[in-house]
C-alpha positions as CSV (number, residue, x, y, z in Angstrom):
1,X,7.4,-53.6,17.2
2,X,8.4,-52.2,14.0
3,X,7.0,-48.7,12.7
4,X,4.6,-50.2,10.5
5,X,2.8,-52.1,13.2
6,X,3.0,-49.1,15.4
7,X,1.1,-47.3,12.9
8,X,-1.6,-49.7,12.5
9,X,-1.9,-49.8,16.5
10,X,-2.8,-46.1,16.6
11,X,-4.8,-46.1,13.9
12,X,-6.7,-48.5,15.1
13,X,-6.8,-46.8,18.8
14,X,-10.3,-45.2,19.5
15,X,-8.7,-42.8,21.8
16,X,-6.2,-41.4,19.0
17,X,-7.0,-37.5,18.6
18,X,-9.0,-36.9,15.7
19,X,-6.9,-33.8,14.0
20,X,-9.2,-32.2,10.5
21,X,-7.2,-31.2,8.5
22,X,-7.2,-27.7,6.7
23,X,-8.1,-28.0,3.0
24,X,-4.9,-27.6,1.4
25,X,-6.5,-24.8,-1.3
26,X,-5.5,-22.0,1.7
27,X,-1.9,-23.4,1.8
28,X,-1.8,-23.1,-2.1
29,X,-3.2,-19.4,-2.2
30,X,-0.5,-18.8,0.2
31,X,2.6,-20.4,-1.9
32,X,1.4,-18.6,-4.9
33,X,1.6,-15.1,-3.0
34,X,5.0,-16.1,-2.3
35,X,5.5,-16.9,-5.7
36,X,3.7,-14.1,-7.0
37,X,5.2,-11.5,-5.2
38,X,2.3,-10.4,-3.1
39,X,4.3,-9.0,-0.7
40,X,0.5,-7.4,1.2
41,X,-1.0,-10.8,1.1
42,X,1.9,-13.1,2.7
43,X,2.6,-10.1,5.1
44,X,-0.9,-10.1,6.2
45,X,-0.4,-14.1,7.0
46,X,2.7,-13.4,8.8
47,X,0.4,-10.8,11.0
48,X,-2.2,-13.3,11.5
49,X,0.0,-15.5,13.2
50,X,-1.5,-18.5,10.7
51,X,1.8,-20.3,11.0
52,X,1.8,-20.7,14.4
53,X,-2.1,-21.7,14.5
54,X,-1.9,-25.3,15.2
55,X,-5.9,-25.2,14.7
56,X,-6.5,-28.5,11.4
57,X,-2.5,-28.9,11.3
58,X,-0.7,-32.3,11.7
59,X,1.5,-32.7,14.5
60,X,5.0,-34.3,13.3
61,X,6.4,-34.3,16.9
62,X,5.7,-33.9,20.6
63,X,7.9,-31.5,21.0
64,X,6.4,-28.0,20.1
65,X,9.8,-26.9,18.8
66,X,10.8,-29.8,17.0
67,X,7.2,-30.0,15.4
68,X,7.6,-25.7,14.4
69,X,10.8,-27.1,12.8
70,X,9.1,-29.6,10.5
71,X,6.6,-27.2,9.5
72,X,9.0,-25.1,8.5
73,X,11.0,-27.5,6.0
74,X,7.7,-28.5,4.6
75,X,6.9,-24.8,4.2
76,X,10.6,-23.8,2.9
77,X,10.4,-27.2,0.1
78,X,6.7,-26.0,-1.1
79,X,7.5,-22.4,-1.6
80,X,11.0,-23.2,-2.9
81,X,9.3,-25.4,-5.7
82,X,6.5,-22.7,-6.1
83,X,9.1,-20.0,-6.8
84,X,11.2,-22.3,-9.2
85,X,7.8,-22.9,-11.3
86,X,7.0,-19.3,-11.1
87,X,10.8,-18.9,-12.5
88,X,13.0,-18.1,-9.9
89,X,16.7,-19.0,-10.5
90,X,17.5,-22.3,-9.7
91,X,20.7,-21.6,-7.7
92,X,19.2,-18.7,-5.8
93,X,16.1,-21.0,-5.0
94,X,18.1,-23.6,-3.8
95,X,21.2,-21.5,-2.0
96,X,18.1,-19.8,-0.2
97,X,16.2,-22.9,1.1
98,X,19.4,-24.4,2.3
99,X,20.5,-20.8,3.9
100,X,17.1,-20.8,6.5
101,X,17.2,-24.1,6.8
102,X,20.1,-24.6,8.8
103,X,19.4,-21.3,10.3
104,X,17.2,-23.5,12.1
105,X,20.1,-25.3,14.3
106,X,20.6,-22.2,16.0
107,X,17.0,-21.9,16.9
108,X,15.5,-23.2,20.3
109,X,12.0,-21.8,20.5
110,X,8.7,-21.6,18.8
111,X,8.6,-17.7,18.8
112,X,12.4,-17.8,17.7
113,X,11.4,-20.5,14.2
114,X,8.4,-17.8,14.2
115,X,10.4,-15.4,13.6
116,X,12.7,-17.1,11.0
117,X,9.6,-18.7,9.2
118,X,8.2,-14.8,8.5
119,X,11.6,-13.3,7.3
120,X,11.9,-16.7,5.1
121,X,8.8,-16.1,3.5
122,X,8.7,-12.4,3.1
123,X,12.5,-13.2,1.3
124,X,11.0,-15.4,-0.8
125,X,8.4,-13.0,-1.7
126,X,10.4,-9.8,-2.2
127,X,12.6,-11.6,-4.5
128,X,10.1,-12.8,-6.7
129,X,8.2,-9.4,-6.5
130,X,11.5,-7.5,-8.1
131,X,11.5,-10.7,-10.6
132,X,8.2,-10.7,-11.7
133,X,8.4,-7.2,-13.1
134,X,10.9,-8.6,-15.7
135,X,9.9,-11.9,-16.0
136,X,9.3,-11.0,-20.0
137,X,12.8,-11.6,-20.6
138,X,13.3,-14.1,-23.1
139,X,14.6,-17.9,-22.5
140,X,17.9,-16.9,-23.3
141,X,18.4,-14.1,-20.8
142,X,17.0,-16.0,-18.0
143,X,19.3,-19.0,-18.6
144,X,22.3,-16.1,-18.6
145,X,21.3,-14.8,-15.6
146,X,20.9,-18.5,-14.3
147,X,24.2,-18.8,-15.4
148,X,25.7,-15.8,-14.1
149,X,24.5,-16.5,-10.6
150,X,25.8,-19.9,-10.4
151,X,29.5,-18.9,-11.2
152,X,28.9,-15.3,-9.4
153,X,32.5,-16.2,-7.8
154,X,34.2,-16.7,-10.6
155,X,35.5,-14.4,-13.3
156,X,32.4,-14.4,-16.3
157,X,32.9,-12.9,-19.7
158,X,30.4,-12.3,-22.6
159,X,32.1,-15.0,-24.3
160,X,31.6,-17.4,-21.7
161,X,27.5,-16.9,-21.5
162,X,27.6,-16.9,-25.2
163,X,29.0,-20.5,-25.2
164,X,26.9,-21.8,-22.6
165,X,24.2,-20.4,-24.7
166,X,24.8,-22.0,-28.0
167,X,24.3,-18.2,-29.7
168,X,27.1,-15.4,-30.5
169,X,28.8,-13.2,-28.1
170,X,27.4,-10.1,-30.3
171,X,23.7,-11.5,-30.5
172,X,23.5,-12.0,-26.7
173,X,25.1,-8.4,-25.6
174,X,22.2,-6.7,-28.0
175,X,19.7,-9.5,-26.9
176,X,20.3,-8.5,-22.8
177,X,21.2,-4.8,-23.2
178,X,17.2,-4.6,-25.3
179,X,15.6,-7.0,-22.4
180,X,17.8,-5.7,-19.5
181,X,18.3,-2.4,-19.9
182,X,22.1,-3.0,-19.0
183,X,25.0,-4.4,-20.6
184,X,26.3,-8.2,-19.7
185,X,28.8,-6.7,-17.8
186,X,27.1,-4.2,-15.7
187,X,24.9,-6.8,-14.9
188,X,27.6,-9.1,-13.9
189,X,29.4,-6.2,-11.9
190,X,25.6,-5.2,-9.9
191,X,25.4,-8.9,-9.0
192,X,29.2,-9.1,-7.4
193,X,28.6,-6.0,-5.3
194,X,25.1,-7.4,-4.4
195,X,27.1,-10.6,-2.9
196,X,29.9,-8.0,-1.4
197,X,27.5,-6.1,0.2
198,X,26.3,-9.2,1.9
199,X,29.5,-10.3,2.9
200,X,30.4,-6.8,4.4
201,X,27.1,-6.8,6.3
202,X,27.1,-10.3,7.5
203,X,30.4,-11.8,7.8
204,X,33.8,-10.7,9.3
205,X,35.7,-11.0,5.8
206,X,38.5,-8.4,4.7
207,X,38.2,-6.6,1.6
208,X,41.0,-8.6,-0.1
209,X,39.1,-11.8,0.7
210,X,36.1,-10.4,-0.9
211,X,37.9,-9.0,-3.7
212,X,39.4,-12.3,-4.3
213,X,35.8,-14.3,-3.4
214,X,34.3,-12.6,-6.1
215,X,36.9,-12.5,-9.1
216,X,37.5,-9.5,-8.7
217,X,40.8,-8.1,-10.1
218,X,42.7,-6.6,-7.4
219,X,41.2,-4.8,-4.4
220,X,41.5,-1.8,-5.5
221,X,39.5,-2.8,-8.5
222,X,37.1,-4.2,-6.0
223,X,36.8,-1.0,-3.9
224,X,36.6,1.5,-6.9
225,X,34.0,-0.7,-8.7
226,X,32.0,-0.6,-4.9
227,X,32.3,2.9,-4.8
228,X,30.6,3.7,-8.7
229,X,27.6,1.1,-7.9
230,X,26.9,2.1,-4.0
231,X,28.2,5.3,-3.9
232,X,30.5,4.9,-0.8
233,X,33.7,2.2,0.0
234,X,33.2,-1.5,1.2
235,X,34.6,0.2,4.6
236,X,32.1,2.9,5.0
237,X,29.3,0.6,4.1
238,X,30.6,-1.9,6.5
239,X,31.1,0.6,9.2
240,X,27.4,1.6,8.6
241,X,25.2,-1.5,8.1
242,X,27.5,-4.4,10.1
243,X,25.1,-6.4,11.3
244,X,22.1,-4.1,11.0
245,X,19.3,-7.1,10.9
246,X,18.2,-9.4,8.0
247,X,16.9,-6.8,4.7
248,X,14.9,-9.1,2.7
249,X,16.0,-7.0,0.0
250,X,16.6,-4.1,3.0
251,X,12.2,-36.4,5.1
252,X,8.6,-36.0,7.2
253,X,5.5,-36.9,4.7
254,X,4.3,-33.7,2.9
255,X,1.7,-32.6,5.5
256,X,0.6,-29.4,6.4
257,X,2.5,-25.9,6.6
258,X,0.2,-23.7,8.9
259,X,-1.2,-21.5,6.4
């Protein structure tokens, strides 16, 4: 029997569960929290427990786990396209939904995708909450900074953006320094040591390895640059916040999430 006529057999079984389905208006308030950056709102979900609340949900497997799972790449895809509308950058969007998706092989219980499901989301949300407040920069700037976090490993100059840009190297350094507050390169320099930080908290890699990840210089560039943004060395800061917990900051048919 193929899956097609298996289909039709259930559907046409008078004993099949009748499952109502929530009205998918409360799972669109909830992406465009996320997406707004209503960090109270999706925090108060998470409380609730609405993700776990199999109440009007489909089920997309018999096994509890396997089923949370689902839910949670259906959730992950509609927030991840909510965010890109709301104008999140396409790399981080992308990098992210990937990142807690296959967080999800090391998970074997509902409480434990539970878990990962709330951090996701609240992620999600704190990013866009710090983007929102800017999010009056003009088309230019946010293709730069599209740009810049796309080849965040390499080494980026002015000149570079510029001619990804189509405009001069002069007109974009006034254009993001008056819509930034920064210059291109401090900008570029923040978003390396956001990524090094990362890597010191999460992973086991030396500083060279870092230094070199990133385009940095030398390692010594790498620490002294560290030091002026954070205010302490890549060792202190690793000796410190190793492994401290995740800091937000600190196909199956498109059926339900459980919000």
């Amino acid at each position: 029997m193929g899956y097609k006529d298996e289909w039709l057999l259930i559907e046409a079984n008078d004993d099949m569960d009748e499952v109502e389905h929530r009205e998918p208006s409360e799972e669109l308030l909830f992406y465009r929290a996320v997406a707004n950056g209503d960090t109270d709102a999706v925090r108060k979900n998470c409380e609730l427990n609405r993700f776990t609340d199999s109440t009007g949900v489909g089920i997309l497997s018999r096994d509890p786990v396997v089923n949370l799972k689902y839910h949670f790449v259906v959730t992950t895809a509609m927030i991840t396209r909510m965010c890109r509308q709301h104008g999140m950058e396409l790399e981080q969007a992308f990098r992210l939904s990937d990142f807690y998706i296959q967080k999800l092989d090391d998970i074997h219980s509902t409480e434990g995708v539970k878990q990962l499901h709330d951090e996701m989301v609240m992620d999600y949300t704190e990013k866009m909450r710090r983007s929102n407040r800017a999010n009056a920069n003009s088309k230019h700037i946010n293709t730069c900074k599209e740009y810049i976090y796309a080849h965040i490993k390499e080494r980026i100059t002015i000149e570079d953006l510029a001619d990804a840009l189509g405009v001069s190297a002069s007109y974009l350094s006034r254009l993001f320094k008056k819509e930034m507050g920064v210059s291109v390169s401090a900008y570029i320099r923040n978003r390396k040591i956001d990524m090094a930080k990362n890597l010191l908290r999460f992973s086991d890699a030396s500083m060279i390895e870092i230094a070199n990840r990133l385009a940095f210089s030398s390692q010594s560039h790498f620490i002294q640059q560290f030091r002026e943004v954070v205010g302490m060395t890549p060792k202190r800061y690793r000796d410190k916040y190793y492994m401290v917990g995740w800091n937000a900051e600190p196909q199956k048919p498109a059926q339900p999430s459980r919000h």
